[in-house]
CHARMM-style PDB file with segment names, atoms N, HN, CA, C and O in Angstrom:
ATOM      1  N   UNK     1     212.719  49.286 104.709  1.00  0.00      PROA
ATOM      2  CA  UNK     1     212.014  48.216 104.017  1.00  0.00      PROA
ATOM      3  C   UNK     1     213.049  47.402 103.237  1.00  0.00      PROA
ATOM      4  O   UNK     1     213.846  47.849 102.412  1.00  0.00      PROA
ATOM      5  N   UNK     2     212.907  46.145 103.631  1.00  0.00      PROA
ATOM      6  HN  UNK     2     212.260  45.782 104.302  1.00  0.00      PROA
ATOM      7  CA  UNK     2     214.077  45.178 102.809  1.00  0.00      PROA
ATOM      8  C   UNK     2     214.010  45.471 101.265  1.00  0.00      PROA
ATOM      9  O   UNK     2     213.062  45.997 100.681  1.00  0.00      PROA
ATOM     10  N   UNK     3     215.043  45.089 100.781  1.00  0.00      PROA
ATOM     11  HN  UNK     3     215.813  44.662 101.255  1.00  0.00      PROA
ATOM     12  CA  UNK     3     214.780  45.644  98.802  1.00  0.00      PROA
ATOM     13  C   UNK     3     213.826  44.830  98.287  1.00  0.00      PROA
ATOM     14  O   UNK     3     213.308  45.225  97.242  1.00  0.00      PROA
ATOM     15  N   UNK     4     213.284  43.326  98.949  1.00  0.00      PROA
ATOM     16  HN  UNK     4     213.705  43.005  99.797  1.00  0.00      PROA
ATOM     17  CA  UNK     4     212.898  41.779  97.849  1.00  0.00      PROA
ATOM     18  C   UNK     4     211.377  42.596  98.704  1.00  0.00      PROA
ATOM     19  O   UNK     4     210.620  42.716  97.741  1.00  0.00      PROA
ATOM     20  N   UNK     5     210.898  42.957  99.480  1.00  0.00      PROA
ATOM     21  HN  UNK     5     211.513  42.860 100.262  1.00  0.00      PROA
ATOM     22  CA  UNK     5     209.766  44.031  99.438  1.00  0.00      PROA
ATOM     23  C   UNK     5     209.646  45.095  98.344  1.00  0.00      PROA
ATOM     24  O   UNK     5     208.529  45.292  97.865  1.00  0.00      PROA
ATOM     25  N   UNK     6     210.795  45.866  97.865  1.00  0.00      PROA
ATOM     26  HN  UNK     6     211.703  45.706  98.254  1.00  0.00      PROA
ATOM     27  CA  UNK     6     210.051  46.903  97.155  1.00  0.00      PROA
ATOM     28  C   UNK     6     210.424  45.996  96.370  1.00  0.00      PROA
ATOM     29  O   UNK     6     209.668  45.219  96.952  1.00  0.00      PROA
ATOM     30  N   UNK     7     210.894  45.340  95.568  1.00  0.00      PROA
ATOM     31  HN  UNK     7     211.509  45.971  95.095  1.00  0.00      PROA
ATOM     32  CA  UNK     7     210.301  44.382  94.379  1.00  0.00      PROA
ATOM     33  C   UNK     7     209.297  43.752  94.419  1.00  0.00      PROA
ATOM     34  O   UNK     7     208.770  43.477  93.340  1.00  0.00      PROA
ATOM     35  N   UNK     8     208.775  43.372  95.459  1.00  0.00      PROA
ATOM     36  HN  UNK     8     209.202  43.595  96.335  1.00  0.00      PROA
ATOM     37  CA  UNK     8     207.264  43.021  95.404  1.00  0.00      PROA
ATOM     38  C   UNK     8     206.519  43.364  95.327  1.00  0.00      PROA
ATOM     39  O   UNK     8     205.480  42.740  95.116  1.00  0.00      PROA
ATOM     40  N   UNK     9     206.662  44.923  95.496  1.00  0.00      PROA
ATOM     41  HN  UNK     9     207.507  45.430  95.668  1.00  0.00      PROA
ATOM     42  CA  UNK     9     205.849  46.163  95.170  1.00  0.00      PROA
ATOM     43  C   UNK     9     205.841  46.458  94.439  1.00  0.00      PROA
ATOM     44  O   UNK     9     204.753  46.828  93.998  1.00  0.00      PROA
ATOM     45  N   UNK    10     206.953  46.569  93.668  1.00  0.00      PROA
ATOM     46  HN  UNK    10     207.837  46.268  94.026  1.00  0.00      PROA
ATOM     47  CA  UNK    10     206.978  46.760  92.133  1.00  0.00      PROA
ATOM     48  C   UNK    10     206.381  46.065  91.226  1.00  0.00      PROA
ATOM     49  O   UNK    10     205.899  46.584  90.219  1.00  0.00      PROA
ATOM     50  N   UNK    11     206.349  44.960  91.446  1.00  0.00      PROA
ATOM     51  HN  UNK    11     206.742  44.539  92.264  1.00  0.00      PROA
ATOM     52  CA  UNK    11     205.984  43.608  90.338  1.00  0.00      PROA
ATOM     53  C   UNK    11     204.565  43.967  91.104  1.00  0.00      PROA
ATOM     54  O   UNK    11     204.090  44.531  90.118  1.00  0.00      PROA
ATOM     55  N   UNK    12     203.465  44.088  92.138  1.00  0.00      PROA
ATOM     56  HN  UNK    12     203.851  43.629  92.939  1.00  0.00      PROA
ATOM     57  CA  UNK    12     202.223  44.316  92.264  1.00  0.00      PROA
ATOM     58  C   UNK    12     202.132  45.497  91.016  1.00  0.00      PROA
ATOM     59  O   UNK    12     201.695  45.381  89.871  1.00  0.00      PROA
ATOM     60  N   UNK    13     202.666  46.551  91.645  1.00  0.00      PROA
ATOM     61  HN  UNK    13     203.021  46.644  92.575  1.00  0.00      PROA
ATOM     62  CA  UNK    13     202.196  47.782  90.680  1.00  0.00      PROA
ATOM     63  C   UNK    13     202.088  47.814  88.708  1.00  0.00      PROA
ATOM     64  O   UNK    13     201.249  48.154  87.873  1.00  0.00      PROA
ATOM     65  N   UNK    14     203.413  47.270  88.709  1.00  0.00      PROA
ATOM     66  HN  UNK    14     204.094  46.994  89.387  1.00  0.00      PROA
ATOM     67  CA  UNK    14     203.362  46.968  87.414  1.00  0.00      PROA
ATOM     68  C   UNK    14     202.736  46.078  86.530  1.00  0.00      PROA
ATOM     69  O   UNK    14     202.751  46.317  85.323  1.00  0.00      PROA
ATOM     70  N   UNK    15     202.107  44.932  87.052  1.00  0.00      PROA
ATOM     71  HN  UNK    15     202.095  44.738  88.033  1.00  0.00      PROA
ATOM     72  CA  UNK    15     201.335  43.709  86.672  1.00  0.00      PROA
ATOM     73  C   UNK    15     200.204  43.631  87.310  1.00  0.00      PROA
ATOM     74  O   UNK    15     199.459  42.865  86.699  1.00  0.00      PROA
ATOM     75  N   UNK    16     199.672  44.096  88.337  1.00  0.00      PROA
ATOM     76  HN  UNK    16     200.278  44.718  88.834  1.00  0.00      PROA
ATOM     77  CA  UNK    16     198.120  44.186  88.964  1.00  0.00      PROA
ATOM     78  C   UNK    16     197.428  45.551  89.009  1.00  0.00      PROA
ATOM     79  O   UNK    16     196.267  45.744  88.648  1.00  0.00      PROA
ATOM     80  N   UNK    17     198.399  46.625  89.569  1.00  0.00      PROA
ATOM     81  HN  UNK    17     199.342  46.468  89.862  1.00  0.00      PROA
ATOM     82  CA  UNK    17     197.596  48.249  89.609  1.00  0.00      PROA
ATOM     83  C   UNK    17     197.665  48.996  88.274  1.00  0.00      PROA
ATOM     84  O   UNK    17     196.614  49.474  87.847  1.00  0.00      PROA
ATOM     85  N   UNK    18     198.449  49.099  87.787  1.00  0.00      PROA
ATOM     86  HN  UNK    18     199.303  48.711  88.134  1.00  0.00      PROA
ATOM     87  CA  UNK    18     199.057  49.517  86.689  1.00  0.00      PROA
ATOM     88  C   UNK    18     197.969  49.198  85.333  1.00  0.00      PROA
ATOM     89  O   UNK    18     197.502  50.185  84.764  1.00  0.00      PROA
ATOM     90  N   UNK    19     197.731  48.340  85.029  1.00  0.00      PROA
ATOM     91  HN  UNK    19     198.110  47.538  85.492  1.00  0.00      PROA
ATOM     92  CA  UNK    19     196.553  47.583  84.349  1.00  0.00      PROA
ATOM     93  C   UNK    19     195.524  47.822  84.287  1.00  0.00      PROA
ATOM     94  O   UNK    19     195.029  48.320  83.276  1.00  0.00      PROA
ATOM     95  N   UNK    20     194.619  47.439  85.746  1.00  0.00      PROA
ATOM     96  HN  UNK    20     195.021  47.034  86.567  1.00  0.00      PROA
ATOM     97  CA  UNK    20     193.536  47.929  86.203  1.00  0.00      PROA
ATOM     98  C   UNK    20     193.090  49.642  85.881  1.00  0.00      PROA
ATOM     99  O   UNK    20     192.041  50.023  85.361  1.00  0.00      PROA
ATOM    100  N   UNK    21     194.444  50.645  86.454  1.00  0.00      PROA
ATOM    101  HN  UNK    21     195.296  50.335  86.876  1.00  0.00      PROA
ATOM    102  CA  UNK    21     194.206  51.952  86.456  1.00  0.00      PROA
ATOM    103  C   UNK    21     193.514  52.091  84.675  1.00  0.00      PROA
ATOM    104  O   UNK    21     192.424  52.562  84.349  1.00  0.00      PROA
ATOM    105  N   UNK    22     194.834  51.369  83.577  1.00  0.00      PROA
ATOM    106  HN  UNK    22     195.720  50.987  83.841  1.00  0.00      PROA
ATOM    107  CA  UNK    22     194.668  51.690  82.283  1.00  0.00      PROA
ATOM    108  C   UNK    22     193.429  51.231  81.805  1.00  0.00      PROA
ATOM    109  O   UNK    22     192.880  51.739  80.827  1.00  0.00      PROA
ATOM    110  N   UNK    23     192.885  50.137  82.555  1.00  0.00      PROA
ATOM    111  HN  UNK    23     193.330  49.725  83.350  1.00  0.00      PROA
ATOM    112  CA  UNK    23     191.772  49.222  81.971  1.00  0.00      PROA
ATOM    113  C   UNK    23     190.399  50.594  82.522  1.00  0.00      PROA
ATOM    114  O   UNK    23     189.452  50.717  81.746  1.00  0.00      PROA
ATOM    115  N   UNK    24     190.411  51.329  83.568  1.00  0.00      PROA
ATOM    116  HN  UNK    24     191.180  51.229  84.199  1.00  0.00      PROA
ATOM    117  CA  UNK    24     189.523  52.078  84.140  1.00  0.00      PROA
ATOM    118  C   UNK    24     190.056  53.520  83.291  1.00  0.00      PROA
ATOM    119  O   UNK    24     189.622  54.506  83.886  1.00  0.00      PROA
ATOM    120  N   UNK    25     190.914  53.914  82.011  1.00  0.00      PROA
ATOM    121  HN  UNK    25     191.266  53.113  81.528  1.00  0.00      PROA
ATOM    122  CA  UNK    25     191.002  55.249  81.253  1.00  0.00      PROA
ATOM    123  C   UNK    25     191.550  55.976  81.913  1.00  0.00      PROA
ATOM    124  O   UNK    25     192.029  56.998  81.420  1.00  0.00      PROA
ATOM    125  N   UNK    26     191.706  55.601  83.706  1.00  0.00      PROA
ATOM    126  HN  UNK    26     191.317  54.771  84.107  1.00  0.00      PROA
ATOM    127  CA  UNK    26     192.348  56.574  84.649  1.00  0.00      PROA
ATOM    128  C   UNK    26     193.738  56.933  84.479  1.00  0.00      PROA
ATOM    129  O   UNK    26     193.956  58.086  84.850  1.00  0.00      PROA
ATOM    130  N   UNK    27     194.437  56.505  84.172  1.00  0.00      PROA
ATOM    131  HN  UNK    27     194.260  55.568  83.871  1.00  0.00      PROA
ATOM    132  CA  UNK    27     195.851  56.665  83.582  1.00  0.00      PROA
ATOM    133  C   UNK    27     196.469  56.091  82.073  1.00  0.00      PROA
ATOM    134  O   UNK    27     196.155  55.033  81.527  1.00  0.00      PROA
ATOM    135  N   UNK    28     197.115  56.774  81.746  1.00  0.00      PROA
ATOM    136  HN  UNK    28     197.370  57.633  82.189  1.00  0.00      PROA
ATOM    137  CA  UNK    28     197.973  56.066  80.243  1.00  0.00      PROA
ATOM    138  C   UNK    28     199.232  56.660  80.671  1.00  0.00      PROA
ATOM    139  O   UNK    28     199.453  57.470  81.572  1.00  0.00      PROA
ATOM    140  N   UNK    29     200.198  55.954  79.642  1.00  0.00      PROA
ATOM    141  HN  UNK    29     200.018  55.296  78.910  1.00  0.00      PROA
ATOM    142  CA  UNK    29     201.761  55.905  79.337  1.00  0.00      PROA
ATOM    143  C   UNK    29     201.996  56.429  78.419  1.00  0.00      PROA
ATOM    144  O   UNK    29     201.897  55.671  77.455  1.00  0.00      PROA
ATOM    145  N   UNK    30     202.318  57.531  78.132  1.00  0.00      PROA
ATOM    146  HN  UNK    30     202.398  58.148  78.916  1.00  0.00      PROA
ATOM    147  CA  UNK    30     203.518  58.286  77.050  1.00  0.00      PROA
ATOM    148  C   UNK    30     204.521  57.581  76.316  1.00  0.00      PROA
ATOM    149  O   UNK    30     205.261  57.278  77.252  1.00  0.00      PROA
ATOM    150  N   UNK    31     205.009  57.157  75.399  1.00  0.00      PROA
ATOM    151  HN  UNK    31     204.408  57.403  74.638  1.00  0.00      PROA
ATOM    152  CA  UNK    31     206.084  56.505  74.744  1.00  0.00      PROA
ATOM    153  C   UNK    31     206.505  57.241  74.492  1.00  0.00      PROA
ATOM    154  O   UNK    31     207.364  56.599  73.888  1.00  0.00      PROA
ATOM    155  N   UNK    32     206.801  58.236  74.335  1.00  0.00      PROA
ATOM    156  HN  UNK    32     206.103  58.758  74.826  1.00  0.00      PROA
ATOM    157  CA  UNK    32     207.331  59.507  74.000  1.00  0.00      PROA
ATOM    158  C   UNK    32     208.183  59.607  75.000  1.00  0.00      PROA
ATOM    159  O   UNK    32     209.390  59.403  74.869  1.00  0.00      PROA
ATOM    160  N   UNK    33     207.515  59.989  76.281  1.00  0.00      PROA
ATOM    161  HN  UNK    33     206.534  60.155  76.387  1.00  0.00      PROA
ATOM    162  CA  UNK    33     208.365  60.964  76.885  1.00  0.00      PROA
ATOM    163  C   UNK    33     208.281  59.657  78.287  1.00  0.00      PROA
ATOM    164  O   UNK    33     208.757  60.247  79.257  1.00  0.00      PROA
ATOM    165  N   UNK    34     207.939  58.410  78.671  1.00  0.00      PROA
ATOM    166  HN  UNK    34     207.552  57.931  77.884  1.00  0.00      PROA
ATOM    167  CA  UNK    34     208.552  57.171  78.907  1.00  0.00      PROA
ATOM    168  C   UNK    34     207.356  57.993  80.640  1.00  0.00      PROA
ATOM    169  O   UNK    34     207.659  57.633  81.778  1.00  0.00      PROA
ATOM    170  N   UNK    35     206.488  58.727  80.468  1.00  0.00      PROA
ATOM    171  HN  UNK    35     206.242  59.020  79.544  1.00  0.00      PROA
ATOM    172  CA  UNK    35     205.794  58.947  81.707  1.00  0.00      PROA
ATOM    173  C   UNK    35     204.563  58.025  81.667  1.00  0.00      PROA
ATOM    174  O   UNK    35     204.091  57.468  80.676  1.00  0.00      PROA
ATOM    175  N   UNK    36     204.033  57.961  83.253  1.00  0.00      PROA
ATOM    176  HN  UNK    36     204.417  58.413  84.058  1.00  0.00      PROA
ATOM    177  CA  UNK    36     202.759  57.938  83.509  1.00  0.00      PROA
ATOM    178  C   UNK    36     201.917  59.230  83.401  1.00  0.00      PROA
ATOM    179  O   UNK    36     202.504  60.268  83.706  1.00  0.00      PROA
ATOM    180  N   UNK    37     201.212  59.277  83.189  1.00  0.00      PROA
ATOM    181  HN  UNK    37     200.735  58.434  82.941  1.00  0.00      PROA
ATOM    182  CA  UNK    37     199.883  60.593  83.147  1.00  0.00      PROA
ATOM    183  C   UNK    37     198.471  60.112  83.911  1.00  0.00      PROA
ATOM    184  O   UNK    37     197.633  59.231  83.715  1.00  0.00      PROA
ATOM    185  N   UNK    38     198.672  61.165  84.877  1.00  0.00      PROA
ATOM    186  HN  UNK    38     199.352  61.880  85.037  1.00  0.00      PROA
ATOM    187  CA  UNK    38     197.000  60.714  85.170  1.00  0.00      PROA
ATOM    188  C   UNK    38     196.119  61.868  84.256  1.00  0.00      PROA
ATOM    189  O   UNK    38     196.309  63.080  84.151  1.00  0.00      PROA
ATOM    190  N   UNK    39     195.084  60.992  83.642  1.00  0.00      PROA
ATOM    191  HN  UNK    39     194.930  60.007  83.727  1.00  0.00      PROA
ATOM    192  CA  UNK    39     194.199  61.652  83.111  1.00  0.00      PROA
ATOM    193  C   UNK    39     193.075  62.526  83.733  1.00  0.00      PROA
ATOM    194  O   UNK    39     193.157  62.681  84.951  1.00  0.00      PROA
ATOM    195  N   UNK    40     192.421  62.901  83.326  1.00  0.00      PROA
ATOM    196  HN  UNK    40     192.354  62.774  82.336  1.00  0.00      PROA
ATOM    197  CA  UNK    40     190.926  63.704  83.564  1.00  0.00      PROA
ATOM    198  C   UNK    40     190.093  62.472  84.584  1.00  0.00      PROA
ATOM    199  O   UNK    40     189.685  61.569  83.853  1.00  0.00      PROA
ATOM    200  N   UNK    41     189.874  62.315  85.535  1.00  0.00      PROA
ATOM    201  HN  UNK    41     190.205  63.049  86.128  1.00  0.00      PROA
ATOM    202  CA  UNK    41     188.940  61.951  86.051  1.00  0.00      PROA
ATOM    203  C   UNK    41     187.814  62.016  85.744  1.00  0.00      PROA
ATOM    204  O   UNK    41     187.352  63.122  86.025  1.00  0.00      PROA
ATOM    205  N   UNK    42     186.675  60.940  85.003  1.00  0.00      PROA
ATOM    206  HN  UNK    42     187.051  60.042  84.774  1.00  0.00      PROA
ATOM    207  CA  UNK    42     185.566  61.386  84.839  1.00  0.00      PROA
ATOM    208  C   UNK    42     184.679  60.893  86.445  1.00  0.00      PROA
ATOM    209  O   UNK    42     184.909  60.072  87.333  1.00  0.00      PROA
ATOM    210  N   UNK    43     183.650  61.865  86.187  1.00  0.00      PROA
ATOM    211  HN  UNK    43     183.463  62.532  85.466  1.00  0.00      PROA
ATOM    212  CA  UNK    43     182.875  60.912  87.562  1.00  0.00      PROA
ATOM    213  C   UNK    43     182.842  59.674  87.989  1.00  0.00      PROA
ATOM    214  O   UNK    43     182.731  58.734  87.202  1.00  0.00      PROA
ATOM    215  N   UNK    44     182.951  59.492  89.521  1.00  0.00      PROA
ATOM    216  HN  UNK    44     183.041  60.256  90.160  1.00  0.00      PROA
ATOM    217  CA  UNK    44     183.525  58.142  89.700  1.00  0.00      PROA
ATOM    218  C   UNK    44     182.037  57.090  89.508  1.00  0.00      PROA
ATOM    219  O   UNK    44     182.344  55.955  89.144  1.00  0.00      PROA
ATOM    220  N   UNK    45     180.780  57.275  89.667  1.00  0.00      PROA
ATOM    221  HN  UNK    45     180.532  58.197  89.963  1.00  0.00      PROA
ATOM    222  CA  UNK    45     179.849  56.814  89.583  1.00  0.00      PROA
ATOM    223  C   UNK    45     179.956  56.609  87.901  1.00  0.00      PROA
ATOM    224  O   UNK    45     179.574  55.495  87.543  1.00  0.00      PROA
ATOM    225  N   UNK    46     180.381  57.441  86.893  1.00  0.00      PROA
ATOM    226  HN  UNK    46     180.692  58.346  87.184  1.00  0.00      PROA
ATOM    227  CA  UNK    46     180.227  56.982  85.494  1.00  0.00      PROA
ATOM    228  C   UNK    46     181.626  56.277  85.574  1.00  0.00      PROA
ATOM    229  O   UNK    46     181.318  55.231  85.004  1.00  0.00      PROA
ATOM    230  N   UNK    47     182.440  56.187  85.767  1.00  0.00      PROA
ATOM    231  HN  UNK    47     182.691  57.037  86.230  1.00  0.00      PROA
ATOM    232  CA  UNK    47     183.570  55.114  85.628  1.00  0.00      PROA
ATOM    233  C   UNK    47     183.215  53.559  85.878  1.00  0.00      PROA
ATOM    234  O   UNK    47     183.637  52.494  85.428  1.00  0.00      PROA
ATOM    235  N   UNK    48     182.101  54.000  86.942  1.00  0.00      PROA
ATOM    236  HN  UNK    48     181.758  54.866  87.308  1.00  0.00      PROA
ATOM    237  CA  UNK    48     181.618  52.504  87.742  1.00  0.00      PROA
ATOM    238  C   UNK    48     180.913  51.953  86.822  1.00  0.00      PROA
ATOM    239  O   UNK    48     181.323  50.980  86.189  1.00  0.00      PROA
ATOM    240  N   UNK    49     179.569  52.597  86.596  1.00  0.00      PROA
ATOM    241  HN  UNK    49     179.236  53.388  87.110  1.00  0.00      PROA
ATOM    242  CA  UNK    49     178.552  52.413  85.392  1.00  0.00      PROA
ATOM    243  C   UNK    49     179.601  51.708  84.074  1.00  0.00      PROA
ATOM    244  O   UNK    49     179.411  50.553  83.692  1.00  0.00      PROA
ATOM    245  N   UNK    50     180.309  52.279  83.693  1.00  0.00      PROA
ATOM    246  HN  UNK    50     180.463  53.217  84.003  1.00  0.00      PROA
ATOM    247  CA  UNK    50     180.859  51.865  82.615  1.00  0.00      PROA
ATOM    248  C   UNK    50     182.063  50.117  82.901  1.00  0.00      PROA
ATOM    249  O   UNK    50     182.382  49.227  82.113  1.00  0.00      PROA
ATOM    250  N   UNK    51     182.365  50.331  84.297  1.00  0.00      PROA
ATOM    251  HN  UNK    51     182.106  51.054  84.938  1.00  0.00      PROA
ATOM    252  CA  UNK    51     182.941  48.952  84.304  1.00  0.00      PROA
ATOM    253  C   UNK    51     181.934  48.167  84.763  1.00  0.00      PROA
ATOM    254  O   UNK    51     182.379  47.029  84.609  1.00  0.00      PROA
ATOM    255  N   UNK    52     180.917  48.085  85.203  1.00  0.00      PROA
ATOM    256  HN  UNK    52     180.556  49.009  85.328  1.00  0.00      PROA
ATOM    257  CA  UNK    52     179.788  47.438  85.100  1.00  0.00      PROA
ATOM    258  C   UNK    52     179.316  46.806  83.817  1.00  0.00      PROA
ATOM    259  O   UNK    52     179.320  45.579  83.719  1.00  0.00      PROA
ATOM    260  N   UNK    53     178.842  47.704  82.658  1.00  0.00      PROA
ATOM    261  HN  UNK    53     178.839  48.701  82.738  1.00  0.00      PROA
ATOM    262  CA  UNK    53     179.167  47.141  81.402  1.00  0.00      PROA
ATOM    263  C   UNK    53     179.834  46.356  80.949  1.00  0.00      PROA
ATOM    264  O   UNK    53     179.409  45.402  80.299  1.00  0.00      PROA
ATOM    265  N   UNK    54     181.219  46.621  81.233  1.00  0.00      PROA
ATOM    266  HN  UNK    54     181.565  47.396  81.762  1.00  0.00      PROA
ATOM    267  CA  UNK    54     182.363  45.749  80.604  1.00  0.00      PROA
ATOM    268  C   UNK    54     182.216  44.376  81.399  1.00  0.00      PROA
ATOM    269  O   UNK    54     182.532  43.406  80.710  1.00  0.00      PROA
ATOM    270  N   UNK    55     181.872  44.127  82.485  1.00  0.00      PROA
ATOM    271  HN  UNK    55     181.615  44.915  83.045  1.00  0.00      PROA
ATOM    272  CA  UNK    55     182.034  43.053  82.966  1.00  0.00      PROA
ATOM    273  C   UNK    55     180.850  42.281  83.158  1.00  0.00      PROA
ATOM    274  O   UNK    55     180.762  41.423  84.037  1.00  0.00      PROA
ATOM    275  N   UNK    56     179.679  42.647  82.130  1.00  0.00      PROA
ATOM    276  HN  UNK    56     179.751  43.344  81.417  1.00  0.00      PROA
ATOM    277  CA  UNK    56     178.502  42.122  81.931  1.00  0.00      PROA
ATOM    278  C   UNK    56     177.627  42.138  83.374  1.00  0.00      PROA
ATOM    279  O   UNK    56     176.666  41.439  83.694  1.00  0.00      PROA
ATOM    280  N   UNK    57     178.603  43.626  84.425  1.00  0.00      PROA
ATOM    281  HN  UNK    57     179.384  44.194  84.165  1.00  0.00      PROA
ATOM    282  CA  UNK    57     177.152  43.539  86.054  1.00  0.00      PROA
ATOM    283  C   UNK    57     176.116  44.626  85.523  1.00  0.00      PROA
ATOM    284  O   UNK    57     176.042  45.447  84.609  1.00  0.00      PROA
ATOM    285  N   UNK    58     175.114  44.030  86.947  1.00  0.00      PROA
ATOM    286  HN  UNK    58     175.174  43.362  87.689  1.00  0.00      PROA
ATOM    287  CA  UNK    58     174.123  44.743  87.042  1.00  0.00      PROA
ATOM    288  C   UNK    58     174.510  46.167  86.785  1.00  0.00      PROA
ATOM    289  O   UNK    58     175.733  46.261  86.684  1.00  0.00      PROA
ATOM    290  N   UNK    59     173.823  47.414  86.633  1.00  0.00      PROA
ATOM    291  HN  UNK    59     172.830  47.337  86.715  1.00  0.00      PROA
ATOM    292  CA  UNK    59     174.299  48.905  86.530  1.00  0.00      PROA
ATOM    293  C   UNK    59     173.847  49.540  87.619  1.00  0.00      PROA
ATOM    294  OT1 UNK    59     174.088  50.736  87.781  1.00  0.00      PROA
TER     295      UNK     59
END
């Protein structure tokens, strides 16, 4: 894979997935120790329910 690909991958992950995951509680960042963590999965139907809320949809 050319390198100006995995920089494009990078800059997706870090500015579009990366976000989203934190915006959905599914992951956070450590300052501490400079990691990603995936968290506890709550049910994916209550994750939904709850971004439904946030984005003023139907439930």
């Amino acid at each position: 894979m050319p390198d100006e690909a995995i920089e494009e991958y990078k800059v997706m992950l870090f500015h579009h997935h990366l976000p989203k995951l934190r915006e959905a509680r599914l992951v956070e960042y450590d300052e501490r120790s400079q990691q990603l963590l995936l968290r506890e999965c709550p049910d994916l139907v209550e994750v939904c329910l709850e971004h439904c809320q946030e984005q003023d949809l139907p439930g």
